[in-house]
N, C-alpha and C positions, 0 to 999 in steps of 0.2 A: 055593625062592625066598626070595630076602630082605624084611627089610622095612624102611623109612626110617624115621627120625624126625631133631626138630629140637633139636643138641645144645648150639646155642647161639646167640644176639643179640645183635647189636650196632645202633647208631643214631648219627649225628654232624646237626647240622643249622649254620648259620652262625651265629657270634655277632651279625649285623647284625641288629635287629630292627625291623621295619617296619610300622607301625601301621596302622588305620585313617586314624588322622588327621594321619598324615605323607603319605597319599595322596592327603588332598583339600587339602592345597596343592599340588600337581600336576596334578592333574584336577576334574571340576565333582562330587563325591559329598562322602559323609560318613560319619561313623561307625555313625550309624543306620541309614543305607539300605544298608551293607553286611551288618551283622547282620542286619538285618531278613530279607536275601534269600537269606542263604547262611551264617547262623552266625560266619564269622570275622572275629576282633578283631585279629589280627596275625598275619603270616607271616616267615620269614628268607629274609634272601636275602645272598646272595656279596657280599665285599669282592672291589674291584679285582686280576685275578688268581688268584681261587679257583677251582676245576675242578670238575666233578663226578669226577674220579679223585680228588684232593682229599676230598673226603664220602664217596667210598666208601673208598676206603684206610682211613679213619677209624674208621667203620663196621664194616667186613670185621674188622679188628684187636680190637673187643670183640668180634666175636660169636667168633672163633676165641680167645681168651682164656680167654668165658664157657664157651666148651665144653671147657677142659683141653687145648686143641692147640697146636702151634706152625703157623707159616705153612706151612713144608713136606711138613706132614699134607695137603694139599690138592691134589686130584688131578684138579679139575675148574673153574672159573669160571665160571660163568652169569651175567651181564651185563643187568638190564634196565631199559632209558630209553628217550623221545622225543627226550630233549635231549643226544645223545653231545658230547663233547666235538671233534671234529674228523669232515668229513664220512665221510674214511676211516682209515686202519683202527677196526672197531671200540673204544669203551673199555673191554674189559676185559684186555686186554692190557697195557696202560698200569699198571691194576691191581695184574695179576701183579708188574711191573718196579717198580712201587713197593713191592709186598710180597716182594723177592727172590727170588720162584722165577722159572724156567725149563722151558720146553718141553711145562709142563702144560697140555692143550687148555682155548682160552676161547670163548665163545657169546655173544655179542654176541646180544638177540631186540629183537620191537619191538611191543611189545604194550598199550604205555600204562600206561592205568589198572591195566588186567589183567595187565600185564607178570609183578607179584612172582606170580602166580595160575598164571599157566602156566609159569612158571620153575619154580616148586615143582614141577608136575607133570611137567615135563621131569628133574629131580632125582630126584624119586621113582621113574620111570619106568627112569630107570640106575641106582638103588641096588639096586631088585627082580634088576636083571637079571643084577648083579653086575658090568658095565661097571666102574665106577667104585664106590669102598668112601667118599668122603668129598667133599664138596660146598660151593664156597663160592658161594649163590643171594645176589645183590645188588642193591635197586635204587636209582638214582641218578638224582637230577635237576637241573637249573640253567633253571629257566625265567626267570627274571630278568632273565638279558640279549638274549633274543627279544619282552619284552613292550612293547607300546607304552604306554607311562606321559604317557597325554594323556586328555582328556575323549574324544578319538574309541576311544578302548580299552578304555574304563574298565570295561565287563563282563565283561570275558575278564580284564585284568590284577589287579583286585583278589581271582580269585579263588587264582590261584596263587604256590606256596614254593618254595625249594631244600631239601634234605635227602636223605640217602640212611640207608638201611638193609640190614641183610645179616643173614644164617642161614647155619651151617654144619649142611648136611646128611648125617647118617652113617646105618649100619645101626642097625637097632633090636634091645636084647639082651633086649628081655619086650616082652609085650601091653598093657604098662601105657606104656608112651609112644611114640608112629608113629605116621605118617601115614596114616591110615583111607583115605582115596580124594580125589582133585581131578577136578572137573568141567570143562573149559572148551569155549565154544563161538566163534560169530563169524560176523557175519552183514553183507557188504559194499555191499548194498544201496544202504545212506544212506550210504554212509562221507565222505561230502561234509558230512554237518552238524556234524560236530567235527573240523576239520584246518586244516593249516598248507598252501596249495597251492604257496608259493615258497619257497627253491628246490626245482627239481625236475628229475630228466633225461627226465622226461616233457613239460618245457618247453624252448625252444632261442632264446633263451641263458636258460639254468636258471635266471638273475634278472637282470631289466632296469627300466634307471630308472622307466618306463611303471608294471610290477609295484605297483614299490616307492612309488610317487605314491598308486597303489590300495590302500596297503596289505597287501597278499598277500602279505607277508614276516611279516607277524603272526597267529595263530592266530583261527581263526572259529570261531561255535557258532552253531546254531538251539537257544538255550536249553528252551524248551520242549518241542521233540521229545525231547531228550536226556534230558529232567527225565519225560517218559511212559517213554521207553523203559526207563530205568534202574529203576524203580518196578516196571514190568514184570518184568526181567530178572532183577533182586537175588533179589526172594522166589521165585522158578522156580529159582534156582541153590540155594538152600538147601535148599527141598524136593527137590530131585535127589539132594541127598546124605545126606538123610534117611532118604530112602524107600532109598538104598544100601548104608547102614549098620544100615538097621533101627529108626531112631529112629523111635518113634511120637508123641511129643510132645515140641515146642518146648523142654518144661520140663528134658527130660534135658541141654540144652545147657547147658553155666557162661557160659559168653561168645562173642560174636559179635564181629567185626575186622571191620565194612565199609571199604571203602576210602572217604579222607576226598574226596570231592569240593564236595559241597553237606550242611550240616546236613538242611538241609529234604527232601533226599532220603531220608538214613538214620534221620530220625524219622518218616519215611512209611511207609519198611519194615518200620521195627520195630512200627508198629500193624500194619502188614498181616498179619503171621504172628504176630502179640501178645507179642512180647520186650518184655520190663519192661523199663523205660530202664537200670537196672542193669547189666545180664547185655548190654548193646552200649555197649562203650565208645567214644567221639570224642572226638579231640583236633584236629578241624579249626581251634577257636577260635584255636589258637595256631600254628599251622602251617600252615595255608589247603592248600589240594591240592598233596601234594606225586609227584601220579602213582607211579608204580612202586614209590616209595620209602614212597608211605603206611602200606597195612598192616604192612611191617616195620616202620616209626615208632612208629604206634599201638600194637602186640603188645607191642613193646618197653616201653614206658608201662604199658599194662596189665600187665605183670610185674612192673613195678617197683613199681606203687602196691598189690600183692597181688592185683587181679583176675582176672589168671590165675593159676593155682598146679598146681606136678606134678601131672598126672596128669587134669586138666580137661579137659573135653571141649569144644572150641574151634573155632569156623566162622570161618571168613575168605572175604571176597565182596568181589565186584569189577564193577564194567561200567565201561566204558571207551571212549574212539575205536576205531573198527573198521570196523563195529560191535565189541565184544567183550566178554564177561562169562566169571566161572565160579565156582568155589566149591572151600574147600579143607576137610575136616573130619582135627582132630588130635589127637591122645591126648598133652595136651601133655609 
């Protein structure tokens, strides 16, 4: 059997940069009450016309670079967003056509937060098997032009980014770098206290002005459940893969990737299971949640400022709409 590892990153996010306080001429907040509740000070977002195929292409392009390949090396697509860019066909097809191949299968998933989490596991899953020898995992987002940018939004919209990230996944040639194990689970319960209910073909007509007067073309949260469950879910996914790999202490890990949703979340976590602020890097400050595309964002960051380095032993964790969480542990 094989084994995967990640042979390269890449990251693009928009030039437009969108402050705090470019927000609250728009709506009734401020620069404080957004830090105060959620850590971030600016996020990007799409100029008129930009795509999420756009940020991923972008994307996709260093991390297949940083790994020594050409586009043509790629023999697979994995595709992960809430925000595709057209209702159908999937976007990673688009992708491909941007990156000149042909006829190599693409996987459109829809798994949010956890998107980049189970993508990975989906990738690793066909590397093992020997399915596919090379892997381009992407996520992409454009939440920008779904948010409602009014005092009636103003919780949901200040907290999210555009940006995409991507990882080309190949086999591994030693035990010094691969993918040790991904965890993901998913629990549909509550799946009503983080979603978008319009449009939908579970509704007839899938959006109607009534809808749209209500709002329900724009994304809803019961913050608090979300802010328990995730607190929950994060430190139960780390120790899963802990106790799978044999880790008996926190200490052997170099770095932790939460996914960026709320600061306040991923400095809850990291008391919970006692990670030094150090060894869990966040870049929500400047890129507010950019879903799918966060942990490849972040990792990306963390490589470049030195925090990760060959051969690190590296957790990636997620919870998300779904329910959905999981965890990914990597011999970087």
């Amino acid at each position: 059997m094989y084994r995967s590892r990640i042979m390269g990153i890449g990251m693009y996010v928009p030039s437009r940069v969108v402050t705090n306080h470019d927000l609250s001429t728009k709506m009734e907040t401020s620069h404080e009450w957004i830090v105060e509740r959620t850590g971030i000070e600016e996020r990007r977002w799409v100029s008129e016309g930009e795509t999420g195929t756009d940020l991923a292409t972008k994307a996709s392009r260093e991390a297949i670079e940083r790994a020594g390949l050409q586009p043509q090396d790629i023999d697979l697509i994995i595709y992960a967003t809430l925000s595709p860019d057209f209702m159908f066909p999937g976007t990673a097809v688009f992708v491909q056509r941007a990156l000149g191949l042909k006829e190599i299968p693409c996987l459109d998933i829809r798994q949010q937060c956890t998107g980049f989490i189970y993508g990975l596991s989906i990738a690793d899953a066909y590397i093992r098997s020997g399915v596919f020898k090379t892997i381009l995992m992407i996520g992409s987002e454009v939440h920008s032009t779904g948010l409602d940018v009014s005092t009636a939004g103003r919780d949901i919209t200040v907290l999210f980014g555009d940006g995409a990230g991507a990882v080309v996944i190949g086999r591994a040639t030693d035990d010094k770098h691969m993918i040790l194990s991904t965890h993901i689970h998913a629990d549909g319960s509550e799946a009503e206290i983080l979603w978008t209910e319009y449009p939908a073909s579970a509704r007839n007509p899938r959006i109607s002005a009534e809808a749209m007067a209500e709002r329900k073309h724009y994304p809803s949260m019961n913050g608090k459940k979300v802010f328990k469950h995730a607190v929950t879910r994060m430190p139960a996914a780390i120790m899963e893969g802990m106790m799978a790999n044999g880790i008996k202490s926190i200490d052997e890990i170099d770095m932790v990737i939460p996914h960026q949703a709320n600061l306040r979340i991923n400095q809850m976590v990291g008391k919970m299971i006692g990670m030094p602020e150090h060894k869990m890097h966040n870049n929500i400050m400047k890129y507010g949640n950019t879903t799918a595309a966060s942990i490849p964002i972040c990792a990306h960051e963390a490589v470049q400022l030195g925090k990760i380095k060959p051969g690190d032993l590296v957790c990636l964790v997620a919870f998300g709409a779904g329910l959905t969480w999981g965890s990914a542990f990597v011999r970087w």
